[in-house]
C-alpha positions, 0 to 999 in steps of 0.5 A: 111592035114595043112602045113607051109611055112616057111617065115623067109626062103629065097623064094629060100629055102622054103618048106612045112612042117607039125609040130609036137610036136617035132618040138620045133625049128620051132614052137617057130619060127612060134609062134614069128611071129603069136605072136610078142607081146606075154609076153612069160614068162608069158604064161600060158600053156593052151594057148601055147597049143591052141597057138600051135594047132593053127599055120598053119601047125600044125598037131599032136595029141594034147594028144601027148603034155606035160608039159616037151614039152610045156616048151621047145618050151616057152624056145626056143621061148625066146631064138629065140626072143634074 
């Protein structure tokens, strides 16, 4: 079983925590600081999906995405990187 610290908490505050599909916020986040460089507009959605299935701490079904889910976390992201 994979789980995230969170780093953008403070150490007083950290937990661990396994992500779903769901969890739009923490996964822009998460995917901000694994891909700082990344033109997020410009993603294609097969690669925000490996992106995701990739971050530590990431664990769902990979059937369970969409392409409604994985617009939402390219627009949180963007949003987070504002």
């Amino acid at each position: 079983m994979a789980f995230a610290l969170h780093s953008h908490q403070q150490p007083e505050t950290c937990w661990l925590t396994e992500m779903k599909w769901s969890d739009i916020h923490d996964i822009a986040i998460e995917l901000e600081e694994a891909h700082p460089e990344a033109d997020i507009l410009d993603i294609r959605f097969t690669d925000l999906w490996k992106w995701v299935q990739d971050l530590p701490g990431f664990d769902d079904d990979p059937h369970k995405s969409n392409e409604k889910i994985l617009e939402a976390i390219q627009m949180t992201w963007l949003d987070e990187r504002d």
